[in-house]
KELOMAR-592190 format. One record per residue (C-alpha): residue number from 1; residue in one letter; x, y, z. Coordinates in nm, 3 decimals. Example, Ala and Ser with C-alpha at 12.3 -4.5 7.8 and 13.67 -1.06 7.14 Angstrom:
% residues 2
<1,A,<1.230,-0.450,0.780>>
<2,S,<1.367,-0.106,0.714>>
END
This chain:
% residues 479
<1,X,<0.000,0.000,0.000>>
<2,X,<0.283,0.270,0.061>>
<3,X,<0.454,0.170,-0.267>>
<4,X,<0.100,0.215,-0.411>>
<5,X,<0.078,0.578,-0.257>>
<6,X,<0.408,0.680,-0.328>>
<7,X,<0.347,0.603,-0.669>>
<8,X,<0.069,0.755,-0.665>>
<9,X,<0.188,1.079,-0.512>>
<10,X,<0.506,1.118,-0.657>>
<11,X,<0.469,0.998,-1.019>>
<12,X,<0.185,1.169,-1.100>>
<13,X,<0.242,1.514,-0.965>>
<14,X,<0.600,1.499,-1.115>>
<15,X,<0.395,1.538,-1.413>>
<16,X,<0.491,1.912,-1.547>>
<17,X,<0.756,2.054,-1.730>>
<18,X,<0.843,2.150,-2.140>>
<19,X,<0.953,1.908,-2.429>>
<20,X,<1.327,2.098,-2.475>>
<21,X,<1.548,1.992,-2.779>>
<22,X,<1.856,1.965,-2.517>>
<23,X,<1.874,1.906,-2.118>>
<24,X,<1.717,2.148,-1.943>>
<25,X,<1.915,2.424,-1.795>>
<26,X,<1.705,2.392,-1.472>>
<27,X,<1.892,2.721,-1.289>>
<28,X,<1.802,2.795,-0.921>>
<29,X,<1.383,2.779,-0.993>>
<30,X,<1.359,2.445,-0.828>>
<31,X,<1.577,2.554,-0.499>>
<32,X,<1.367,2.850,-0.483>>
<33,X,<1.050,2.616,-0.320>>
<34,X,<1.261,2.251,-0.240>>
<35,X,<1.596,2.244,-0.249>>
<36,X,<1.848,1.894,-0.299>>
<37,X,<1.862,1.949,0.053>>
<38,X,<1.540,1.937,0.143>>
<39,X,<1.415,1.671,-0.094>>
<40,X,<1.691,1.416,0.093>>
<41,X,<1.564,1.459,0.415>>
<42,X,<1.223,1.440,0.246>>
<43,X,<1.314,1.081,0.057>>
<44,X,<1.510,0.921,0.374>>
<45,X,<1.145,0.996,0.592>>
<46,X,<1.005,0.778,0.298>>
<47,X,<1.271,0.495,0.323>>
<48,X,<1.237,0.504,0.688>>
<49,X,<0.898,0.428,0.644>>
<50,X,<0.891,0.177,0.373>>
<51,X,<1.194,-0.001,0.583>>
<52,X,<0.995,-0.046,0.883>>
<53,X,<0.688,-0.162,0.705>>
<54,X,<0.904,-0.426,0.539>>
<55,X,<0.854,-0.301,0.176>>
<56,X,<1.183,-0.281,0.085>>
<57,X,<1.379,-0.593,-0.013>>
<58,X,<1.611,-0.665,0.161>>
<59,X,<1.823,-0.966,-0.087>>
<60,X,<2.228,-0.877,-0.135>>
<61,X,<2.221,-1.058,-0.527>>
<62,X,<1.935,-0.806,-0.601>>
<63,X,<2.026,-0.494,-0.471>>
<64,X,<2.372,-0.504,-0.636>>
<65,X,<2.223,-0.603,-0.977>>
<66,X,<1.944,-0.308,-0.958>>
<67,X,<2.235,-0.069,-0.854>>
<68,X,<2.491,-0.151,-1.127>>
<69,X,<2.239,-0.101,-1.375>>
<70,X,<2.112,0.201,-1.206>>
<71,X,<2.443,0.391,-1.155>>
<72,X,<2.513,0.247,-1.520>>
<73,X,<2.217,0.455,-1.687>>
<74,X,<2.305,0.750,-1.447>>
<75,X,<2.693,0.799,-1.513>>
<76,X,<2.718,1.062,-1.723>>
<77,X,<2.427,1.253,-1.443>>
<78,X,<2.631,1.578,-1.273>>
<79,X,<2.381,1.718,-0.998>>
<80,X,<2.625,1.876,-0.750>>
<81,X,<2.462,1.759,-0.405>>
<82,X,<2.235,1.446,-0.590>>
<83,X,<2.308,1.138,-0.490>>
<84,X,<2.122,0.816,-0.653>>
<85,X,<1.985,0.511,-0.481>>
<86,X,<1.844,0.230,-0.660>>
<87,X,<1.655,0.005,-0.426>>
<88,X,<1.353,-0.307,-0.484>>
<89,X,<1.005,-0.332,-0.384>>
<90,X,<0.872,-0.651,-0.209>>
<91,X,<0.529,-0.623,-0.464>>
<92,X,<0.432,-0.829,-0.752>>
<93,X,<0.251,-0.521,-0.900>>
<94,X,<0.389,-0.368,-1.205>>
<95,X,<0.507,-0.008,-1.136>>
<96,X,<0.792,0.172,-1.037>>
<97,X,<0.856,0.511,-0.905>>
<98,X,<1.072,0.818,-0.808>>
<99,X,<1.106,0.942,-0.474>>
<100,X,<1.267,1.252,-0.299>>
<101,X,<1.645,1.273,-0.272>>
<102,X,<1.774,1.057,-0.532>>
<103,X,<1.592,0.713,-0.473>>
<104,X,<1.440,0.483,-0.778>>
<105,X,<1.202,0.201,-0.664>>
<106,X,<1.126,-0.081,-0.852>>
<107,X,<0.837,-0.288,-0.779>>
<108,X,<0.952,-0.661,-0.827>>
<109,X,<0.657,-0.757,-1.064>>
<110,X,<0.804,-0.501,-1.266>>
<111,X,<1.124,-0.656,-1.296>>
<112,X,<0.929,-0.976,-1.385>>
<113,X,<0.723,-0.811,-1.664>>
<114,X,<1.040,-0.766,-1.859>>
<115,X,<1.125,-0.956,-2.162>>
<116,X,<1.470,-0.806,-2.190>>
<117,X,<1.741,-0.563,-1.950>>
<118,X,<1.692,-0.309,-2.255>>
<119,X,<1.307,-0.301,-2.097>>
<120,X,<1.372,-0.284,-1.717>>
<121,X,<1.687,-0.052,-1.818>>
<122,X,<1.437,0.175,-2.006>>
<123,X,<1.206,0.231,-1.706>>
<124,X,<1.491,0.297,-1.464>>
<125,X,<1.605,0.547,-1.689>>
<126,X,<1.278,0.727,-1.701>>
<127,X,<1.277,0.745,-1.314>>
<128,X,<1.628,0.847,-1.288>>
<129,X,<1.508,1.106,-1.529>>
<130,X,<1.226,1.212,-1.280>>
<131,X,<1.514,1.273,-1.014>>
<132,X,<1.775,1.438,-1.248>>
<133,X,<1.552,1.701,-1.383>>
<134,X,<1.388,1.807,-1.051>>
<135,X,<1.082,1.753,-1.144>>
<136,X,<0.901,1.745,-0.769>>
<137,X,<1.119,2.093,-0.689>>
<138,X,<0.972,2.205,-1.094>>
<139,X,<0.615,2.061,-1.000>>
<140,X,<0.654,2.327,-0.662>>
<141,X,<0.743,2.634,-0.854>>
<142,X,<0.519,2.607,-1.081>>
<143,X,<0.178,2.530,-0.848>>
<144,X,<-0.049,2.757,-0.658>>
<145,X,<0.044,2.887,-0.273>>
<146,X,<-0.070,2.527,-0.165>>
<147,X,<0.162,2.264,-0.323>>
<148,X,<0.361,2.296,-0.019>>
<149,X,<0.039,2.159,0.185>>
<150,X,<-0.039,1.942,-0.093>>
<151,X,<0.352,1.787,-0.050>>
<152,X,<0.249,1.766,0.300>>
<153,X,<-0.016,1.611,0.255>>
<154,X,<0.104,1.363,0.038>>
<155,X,<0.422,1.258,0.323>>
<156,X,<0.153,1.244,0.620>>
<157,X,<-0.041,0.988,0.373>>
<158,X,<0.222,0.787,0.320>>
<159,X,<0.319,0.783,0.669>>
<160,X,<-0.001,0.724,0.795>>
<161,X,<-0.042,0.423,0.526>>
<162,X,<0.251,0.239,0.685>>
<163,X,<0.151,0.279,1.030>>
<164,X,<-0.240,0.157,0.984>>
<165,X,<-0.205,-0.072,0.658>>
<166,X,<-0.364,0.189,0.438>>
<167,X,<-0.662,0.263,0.639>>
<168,X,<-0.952,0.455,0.480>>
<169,X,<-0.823,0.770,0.683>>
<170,X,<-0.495,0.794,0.516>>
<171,X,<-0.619,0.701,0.172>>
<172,X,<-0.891,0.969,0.184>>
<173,X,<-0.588,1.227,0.291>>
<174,X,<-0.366,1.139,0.022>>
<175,X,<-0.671,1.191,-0.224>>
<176,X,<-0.786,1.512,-0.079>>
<177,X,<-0.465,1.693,-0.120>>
<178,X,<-0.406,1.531,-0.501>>
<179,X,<-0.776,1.644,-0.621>>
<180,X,<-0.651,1.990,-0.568>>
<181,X,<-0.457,1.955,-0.821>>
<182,X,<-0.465,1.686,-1.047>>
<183,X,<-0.705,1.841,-1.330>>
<184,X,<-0.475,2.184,-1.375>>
<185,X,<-0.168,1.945,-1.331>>
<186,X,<-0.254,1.692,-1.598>>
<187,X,<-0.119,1.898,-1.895>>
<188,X,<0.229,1.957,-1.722>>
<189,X,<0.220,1.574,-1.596>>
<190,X,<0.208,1.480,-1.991>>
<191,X,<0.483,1.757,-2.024>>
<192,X,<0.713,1.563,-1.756>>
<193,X,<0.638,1.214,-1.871>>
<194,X,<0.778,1.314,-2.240>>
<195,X,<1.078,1.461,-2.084>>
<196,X,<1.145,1.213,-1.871>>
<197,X,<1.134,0.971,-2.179>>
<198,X,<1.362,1.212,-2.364>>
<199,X,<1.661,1.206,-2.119>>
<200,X,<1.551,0.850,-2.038>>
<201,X,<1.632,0.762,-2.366>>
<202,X,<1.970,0.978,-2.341>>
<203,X,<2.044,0.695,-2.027>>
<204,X,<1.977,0.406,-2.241>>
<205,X,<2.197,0.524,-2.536>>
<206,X,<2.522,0.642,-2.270>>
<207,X,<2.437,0.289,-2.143>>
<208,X,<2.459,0.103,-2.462>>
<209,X,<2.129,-0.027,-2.468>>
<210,X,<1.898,0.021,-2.751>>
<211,X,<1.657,0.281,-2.708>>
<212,X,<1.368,0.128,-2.906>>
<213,X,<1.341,-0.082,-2.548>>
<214,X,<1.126,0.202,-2.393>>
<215,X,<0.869,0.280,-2.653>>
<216,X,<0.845,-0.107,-2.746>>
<217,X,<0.790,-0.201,-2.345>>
<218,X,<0.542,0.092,-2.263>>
<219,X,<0.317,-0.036,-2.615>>
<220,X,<0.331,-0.401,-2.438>>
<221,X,<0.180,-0.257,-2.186>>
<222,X,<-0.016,-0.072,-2.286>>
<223,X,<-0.189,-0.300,-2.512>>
<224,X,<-0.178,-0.598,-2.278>>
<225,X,<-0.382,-0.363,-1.990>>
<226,X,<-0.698,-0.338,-2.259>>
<227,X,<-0.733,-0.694,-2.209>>
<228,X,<-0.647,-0.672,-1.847>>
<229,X,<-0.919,-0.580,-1.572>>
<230,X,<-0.687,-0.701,-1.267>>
<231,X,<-0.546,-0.386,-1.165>>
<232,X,<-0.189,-0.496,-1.236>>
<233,X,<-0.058,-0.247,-1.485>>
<234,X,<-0.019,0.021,-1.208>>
<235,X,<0.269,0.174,-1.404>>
<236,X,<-0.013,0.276,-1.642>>
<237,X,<-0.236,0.420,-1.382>>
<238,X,<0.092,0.620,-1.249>>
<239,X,<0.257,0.692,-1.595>>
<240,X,<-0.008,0.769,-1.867>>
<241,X,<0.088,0.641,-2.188>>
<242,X,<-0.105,0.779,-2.502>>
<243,X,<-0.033,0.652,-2.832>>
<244,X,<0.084,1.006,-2.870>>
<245,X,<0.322,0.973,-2.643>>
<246,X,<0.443,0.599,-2.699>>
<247,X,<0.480,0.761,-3.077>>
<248,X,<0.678,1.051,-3.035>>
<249,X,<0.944,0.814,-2.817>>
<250,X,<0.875,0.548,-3.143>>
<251,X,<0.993,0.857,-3.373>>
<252,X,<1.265,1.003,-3.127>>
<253,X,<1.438,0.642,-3.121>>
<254,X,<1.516,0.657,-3.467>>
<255,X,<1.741,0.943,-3.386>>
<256,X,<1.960,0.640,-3.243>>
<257,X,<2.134,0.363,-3.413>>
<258,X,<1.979,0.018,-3.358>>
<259,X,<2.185,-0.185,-3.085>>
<260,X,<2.174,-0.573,-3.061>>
<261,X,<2.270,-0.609,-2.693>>
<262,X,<2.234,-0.943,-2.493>>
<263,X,<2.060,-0.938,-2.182>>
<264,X,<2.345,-0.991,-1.898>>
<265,X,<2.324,-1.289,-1.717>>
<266,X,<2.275,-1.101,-1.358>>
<267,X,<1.916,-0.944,-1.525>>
<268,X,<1.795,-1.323,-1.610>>
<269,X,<1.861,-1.458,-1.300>>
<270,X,<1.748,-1.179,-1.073>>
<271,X,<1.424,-1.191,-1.274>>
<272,X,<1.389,-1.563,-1.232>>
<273,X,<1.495,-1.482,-0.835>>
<274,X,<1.238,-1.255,-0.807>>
<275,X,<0.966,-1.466,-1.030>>
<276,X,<1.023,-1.740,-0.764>>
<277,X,<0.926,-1.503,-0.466>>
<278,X,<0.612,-1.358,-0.652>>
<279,X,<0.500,-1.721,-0.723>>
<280,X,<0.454,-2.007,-0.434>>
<281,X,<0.678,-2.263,-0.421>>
<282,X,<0.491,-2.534,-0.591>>
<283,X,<0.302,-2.230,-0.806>>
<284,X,<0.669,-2.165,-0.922>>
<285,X,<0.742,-2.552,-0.981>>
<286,X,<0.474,-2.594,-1.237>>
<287,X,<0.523,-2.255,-1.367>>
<288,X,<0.898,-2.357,-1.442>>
<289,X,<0.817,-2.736,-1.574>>
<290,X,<0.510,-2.617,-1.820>>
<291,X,<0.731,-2.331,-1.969>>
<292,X,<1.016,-2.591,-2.018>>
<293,X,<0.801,-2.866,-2.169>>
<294,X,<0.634,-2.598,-2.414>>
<295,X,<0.988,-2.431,-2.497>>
<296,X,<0.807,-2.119,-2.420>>
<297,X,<1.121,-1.946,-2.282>>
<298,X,<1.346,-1.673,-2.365>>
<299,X,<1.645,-1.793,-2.220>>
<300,X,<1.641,-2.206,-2.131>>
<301,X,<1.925,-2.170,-1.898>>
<302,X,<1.783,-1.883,-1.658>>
<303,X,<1.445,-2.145,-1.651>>
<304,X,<1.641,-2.405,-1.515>>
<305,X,<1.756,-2.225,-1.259>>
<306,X,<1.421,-2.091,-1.176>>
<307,X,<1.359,-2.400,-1.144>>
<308,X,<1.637,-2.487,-0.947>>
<309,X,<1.539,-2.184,-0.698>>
<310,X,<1.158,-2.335,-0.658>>
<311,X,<1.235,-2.670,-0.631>>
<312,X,<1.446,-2.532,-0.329>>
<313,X,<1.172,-2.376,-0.183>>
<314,X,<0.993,-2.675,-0.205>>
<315,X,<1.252,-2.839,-0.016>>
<316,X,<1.366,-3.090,-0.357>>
<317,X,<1.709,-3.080,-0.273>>
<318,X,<1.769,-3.368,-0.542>>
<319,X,<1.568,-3.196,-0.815>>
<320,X,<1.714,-2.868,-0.746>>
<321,X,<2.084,-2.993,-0.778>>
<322,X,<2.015,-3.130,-1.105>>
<323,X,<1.795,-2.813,-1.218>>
<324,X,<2.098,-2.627,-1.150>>
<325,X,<2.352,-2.830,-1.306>>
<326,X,<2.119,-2.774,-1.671>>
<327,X,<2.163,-2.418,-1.578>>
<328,X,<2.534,-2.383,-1.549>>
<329,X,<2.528,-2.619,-1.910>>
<330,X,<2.358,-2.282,-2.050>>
<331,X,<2.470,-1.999,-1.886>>
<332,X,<2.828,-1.803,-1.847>>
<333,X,<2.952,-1.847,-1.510>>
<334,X,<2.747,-1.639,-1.280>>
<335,X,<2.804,-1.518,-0.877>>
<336,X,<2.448,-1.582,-0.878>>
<337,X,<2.509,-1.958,-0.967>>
<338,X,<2.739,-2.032,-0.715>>
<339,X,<2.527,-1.866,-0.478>>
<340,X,<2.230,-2.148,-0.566>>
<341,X,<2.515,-2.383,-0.493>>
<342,X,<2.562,-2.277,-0.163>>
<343,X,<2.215,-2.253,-0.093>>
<344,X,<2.119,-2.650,-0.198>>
<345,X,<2.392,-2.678,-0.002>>
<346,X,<2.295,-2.489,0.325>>
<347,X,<1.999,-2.632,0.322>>
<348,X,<2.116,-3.030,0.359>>
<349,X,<2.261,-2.853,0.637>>
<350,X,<2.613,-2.923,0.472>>
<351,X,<2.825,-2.635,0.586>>
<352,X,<3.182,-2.707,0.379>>
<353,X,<3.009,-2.766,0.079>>
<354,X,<2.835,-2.449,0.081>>
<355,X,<3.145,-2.252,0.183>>
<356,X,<3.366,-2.483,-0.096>>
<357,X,<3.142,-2.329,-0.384>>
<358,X,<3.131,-1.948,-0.222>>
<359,X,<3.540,-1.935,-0.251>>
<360,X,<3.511,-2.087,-0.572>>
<361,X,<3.266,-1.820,-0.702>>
<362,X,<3.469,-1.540,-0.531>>
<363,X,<3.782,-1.694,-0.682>>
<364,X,<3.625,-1.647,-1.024>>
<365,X,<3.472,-1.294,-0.920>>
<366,X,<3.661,-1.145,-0.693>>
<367,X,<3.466,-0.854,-0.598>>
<368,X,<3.121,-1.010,-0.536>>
<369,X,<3.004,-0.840,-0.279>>
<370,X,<2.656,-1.079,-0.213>>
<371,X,<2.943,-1.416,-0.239>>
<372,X,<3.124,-1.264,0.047>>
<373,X,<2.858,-1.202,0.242>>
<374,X,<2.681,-1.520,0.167>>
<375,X,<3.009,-1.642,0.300>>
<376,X,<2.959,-1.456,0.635>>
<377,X,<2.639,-1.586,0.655>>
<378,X,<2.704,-1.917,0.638>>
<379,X,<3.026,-1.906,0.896>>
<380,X,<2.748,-1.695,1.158>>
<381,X,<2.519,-1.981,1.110>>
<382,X,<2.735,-2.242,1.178>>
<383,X,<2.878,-2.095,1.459>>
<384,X,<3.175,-2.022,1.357>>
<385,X,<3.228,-1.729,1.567>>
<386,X,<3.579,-1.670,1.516>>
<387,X,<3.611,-1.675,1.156>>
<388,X,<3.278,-1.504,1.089>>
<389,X,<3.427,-1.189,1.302>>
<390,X,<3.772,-1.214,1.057>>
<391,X,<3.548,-1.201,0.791>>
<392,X,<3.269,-0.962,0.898>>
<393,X,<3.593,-0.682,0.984>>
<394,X,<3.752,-0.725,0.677>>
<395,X,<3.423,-0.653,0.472>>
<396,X,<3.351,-0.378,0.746>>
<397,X,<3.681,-0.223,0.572>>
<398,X,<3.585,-0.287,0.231>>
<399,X,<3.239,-0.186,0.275>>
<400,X,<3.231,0.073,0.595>>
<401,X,<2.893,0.207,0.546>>
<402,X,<2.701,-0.097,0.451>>
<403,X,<2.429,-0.150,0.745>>
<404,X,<2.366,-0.482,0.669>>
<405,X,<2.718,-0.581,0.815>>
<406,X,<2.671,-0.403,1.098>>
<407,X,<2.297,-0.630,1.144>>
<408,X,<2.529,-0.907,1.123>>
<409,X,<2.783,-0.797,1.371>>
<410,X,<2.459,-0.714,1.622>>
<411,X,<2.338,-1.111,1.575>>
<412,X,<2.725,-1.235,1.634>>
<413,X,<2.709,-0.990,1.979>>
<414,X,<2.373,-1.085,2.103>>
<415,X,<2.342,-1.249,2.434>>
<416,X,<2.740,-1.224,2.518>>
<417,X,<2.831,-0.859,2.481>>
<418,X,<2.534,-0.613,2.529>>
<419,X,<2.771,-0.300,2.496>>
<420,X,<2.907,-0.354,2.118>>
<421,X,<2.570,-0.555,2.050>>
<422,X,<2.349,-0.208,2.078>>
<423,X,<2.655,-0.028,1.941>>
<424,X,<2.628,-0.286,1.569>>
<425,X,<2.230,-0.203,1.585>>
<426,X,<2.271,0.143,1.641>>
<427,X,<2.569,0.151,1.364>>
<428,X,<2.318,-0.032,1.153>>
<429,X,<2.015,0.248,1.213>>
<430,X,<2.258,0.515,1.175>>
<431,X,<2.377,0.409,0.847>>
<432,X,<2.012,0.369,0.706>>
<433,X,<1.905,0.724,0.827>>
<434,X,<1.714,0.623,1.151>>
<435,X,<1.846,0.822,1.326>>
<436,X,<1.605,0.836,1.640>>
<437,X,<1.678,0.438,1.628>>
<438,X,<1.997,0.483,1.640>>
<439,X,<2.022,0.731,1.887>>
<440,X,<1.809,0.448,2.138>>
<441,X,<2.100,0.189,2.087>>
<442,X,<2.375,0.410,2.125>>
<443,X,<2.191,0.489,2.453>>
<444,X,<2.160,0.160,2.569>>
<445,X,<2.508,0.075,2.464>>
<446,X,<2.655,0.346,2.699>>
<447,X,<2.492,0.232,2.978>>
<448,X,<2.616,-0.091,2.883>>
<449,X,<2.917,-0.270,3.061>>
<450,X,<3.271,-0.265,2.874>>
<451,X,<3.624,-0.209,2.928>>
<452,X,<3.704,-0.071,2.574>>
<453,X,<3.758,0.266,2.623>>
<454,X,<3.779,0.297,2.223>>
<455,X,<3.455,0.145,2.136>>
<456,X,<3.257,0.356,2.441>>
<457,X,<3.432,0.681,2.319>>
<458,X,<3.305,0.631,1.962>>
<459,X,<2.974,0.554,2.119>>
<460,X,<2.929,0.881,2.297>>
<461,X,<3.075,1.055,1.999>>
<462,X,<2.801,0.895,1.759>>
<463,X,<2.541,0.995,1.993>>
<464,X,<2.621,1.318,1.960>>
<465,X,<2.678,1.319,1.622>>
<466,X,<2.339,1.199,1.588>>
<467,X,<2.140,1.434,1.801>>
<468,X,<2.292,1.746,1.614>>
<469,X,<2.165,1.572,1.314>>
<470,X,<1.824,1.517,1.500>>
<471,X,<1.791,1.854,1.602>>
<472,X,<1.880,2.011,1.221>>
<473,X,<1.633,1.723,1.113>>
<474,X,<1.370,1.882,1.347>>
<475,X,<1.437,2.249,1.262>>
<476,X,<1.406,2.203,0.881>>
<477,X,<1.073,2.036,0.923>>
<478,X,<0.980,2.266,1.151>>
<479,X,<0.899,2.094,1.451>>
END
C-alpha cells in the first residue's frame, strides 16, 4: 500500500515541465521552493517508512544487480549535491517510481514483466530522469500557494499508510490533497512524462542499450492492460501512456542507431529470483516445468535455474541440484550460480560444501560483494564465531557504510556482549538514516558494561553526532 501511494503521489504530480530539444538548464527555480537538501531529508522519511513496514527488499544478489544497472544509466548525471539510490520493492505489481532525494524504486513484478534488460533498463532510466531534472522541486514552482500543503499532505499519507495498513483515513488524505490539483496538473504531468522519456532515452543510449526498449515495453503494456481488468498495470495508472506519447518516443528512437545487446546474465537470473518469490513454491514448480516442456522461454538456462530456486523452496534438494547443473550447461559463469550452490547446499545442512562453492565463485569474481557475504552468513550460522568476526571486519573495511554488516555484527554480539551488540544495531540504524533508532542503541550501549575505552568513546561521539543531526532534522521540518 505505501509503494501504491508513493506512486501515486510522486509519479503523478512529477507530471509538469516542457519538451526541450537539449537538457534542461534547470537554474536555481527548483531551490527557490525545495531544495536537494530538502528533498533528501524528504526521501530518507520515505525509506524510513517503507523499511519499517518491510517493503523494501532486503536480498544482497538483487540490490547489487538493480544498482549496477542504475548507476550504469546515471553515469554521465552531474547534480552537485544528488546522490542516486536504486533500491527493490517486495510487490508483484507492475510499477515503479521516483522518490525525494535521489531514490528509484522498482516494484519486483516489474522486474518480472520484462522480456529483456533493454526493458527494465528503459524504465529505470525514465525514473532516474524524474530525479535528475527536478521535477518534484519544478512541479513546486510552478503550483499555486498550496503545493507545499499538498507535499504535505502527500508525506503524512504515506506515513499514515505504513503505520495503519492503508486505512480509509490515510487514503482519503492522500486523495484530498491530489484532487486539488490533479485536473490543472494533468497537462504539465504529460509535459514531464515526455521529458522524462527524452533524457531517459539519453540513459539508455550512454548505457549502450537500444533505445527502441522504452517505446516497445510501454506499447506491451499498454496493449496488454486493454485486455487486463486485474489492476496490475499500475505503471499505467501512475505513468499515462497515449499513443501520442508511446509515438513521439517510437519517432525520437530513430534518432539512435539500432543496438543488438544481450541481456546480462545477472538481469535473467534476478528476474527468475524474483519470479520465484512472486510465485509459491509449488506455483513456481509448475510454472517452471510447463514453460520448459512448451519451450516457451526466452532464455532455457535462466528457466532451469528458476527452477532450481523453486524446487528449493519446495525443499527438492535432489531436483534442485540437477535443475541447476542444466543451468550452469547454458549460462556463463554467474556469482548468482554459485550462490544457488551454496544454498542447496545450506539447506542439507552441509556447511563445507556451501562454503567450498562461495570461494570458488569469489575466486572467479573477486569482488562479489553478495558471495562474500553469503560467505559470512554461512560461517554466523554455523557458529563459527571466530572466523565469521575475521570475515565480517575485513568486509567492514571494504564496505564501511554498509548496514547490513553491521545487522550481522549485532546477531554475532547478542546475548554475550550487550555494549558492542546495541553499538552494531545502532551503527546499523545510523547508516540507514534512523536516526532516532539509532540514537536508542547508542543509549543503551553506553549504559552498557565494557572495558574498551575505544569502542565507548566512539559511542558517545556517535550519539552526539546523531542528536545534532536530529535537532537540524527537526528544525528544517519545523517541529
Amino acid at each position: 500500500m505505501l509503494a501504491s501511494l508513493l506512486a501515486m503521489a510522486l509519479s503523478q504530480p512529477l507530471l509538469a515541465y516542457a519538451d526541450l530539444p537539449a537538457l534542461p538548464d534547470l537554474g536555481d527555480i527548483s531551490d527557490s521552493t525545495l531544495s536537494i537538501a530538502d528533498e533528501a531529508r524528504i526521501g530518507r522519511d520515505f525509506m524510513r517508512a517503507m523499511r519499517d513496514d518491510g517493503d523494501v527488499l532486503d536480498d544482497a544478489e538483487v540490490n547489487d544487480y538493480i544498482n549496477t544497472l542504475g548507476h550504469r544509466l546515471s553515469a554521465s548525471v552531474r547534480v552537485p549535491g544528488l546522490q542516486l539510490s536504486y533500491f527493490v520493492v517486495n510487490d508483484k505489481q507492475i510499477n515503479a517510481f521516483a522518490m525525494p532525494g535521489g531514490y528509484v524504486g522498482v516494484n519486483s513484478g516489474l522486474v518480472v514483466a520484462t522480456q529483456s534488460e533493454g526493458e527494465l533498463a528503459s524504465v529505470v532510466g525514465h525514473e532516474t530522469a524524474h530525479i535528475t531534472q527536478r521535477h518534484i522541486a519544478r512541479m513546486q514552482a510552478a503550483s499555486s500557494a498550496t503545493s507545499p500543503l499538498l507535499l504535505l499532505g502527500t508525506v503524512l499519507a504515506a506515513v499514515l499508510a505504513s503505520r495503519a495498513g492503508g486505512s480509509q483515513a490515510s487514503i482519503g488524505t492522500l486523495s484530498a490533497g491530489l484532487g486539488l490539483q490533479i485536473s490543472n496538473q494533468l497537462s504539465f504531468s504529460r509535459d514531464f512524462e515526455r521529458e522524462a522519456d527524452r533524457v531517459g532515452m539519453q540513459y539508455l543510449a550512454q548505457a549502450g542499450f537500444d533505445v527502441r526498449a522504452m517505446p516497445a515495453f510501454f506499447q506491451r503494456l499498454e496493449s496488454a492492460n486493454r485486455y487486463s481488468d486485474n489492476n496490475a498495470y499500475a505503471f499505467l495508472r501512475t505513468h499515462p501512456v497515449t499513443s501520442q506519447r508511446i509515438s513521439e518516443a517510437q519517432n525520437r528512437a530513430l534518432e539512435y542507431p539500432v543496438k543488438m545487446k544481450a541481456d546480462s546474465t545477472a538481469y535473467l537470473l534476478v528476474r527468475e529470483k524474483l519470479r520465484t518469490m512472486v510465485l509459491a513454491p509449488d506455483e513456481a514448480v509448475r510454472y517452471y516445468q510447463t514453460m520448459l516442456d512448451k519451450g516457451q522461454y526466452l532464455n532455457e538456462g535462466a528457466m532451469w535455474y528458476g527452477m532450481s530456486r523453486a524446487q528449493l523452496a519446495s525443499h527438492q534438494l535432489a531436483a534442485a541440484r540437477t535443475a541447476l547443473g542444466k543451468a550452469e550447461a547454458r549460462l556463463p559463469a554467474d556469482p548468482m550460480l554459485f550462490g544457488q550452490q551454496a544454498a542447496i547446499a545450506r539447506e542439507a545442512g552441509d556447511w563445507g560444501a556451501a562454503l567450498a562453492s562461495l570461494r570458488r565463485g569469489q575466486q572467479a569474481f573477486k569482488d562479489s560483494q553478495p558471495l562474500q557475504i553469503a560467505e559470512l552468513d554461512v560461517l554466523i550460522d554455523s557458529g563459527n564465531r571466530t572466523a565469521a568476526l575475521a570475515l565480517l571486519r575485513q568486509l567492514q573495511g571494504r564496505y564501511p557504510n554498509d548496514a547490513a554488516l553491521y545487522r550481522r555484527e549485532a546477531r554475532l554480539y547478542a546475548d554475550r556482549e550487550p555494549q558492542r551488540y546495541h553499538a552494531a544495531l545502532g551503527n546499523a540504524f545510523y547508516f540507514e538514516r534512523r536516526y532516532e533508532a539509532a540514537l536508542e542503541q547508542y543509549q543503551f550501549a553506553s549504559q552498557a558494561k565494557g572495558d574498551d575505552f575505544y569502542l565507548r568513546s566512539s559511542i558517545e561521539a556517535r550519539m552526539r553526532e546523531v542528536e545534532k543531526l536530529l535537532k537540524e532534522e527537526r528544525k528544517d521540518s519545523g517541529k
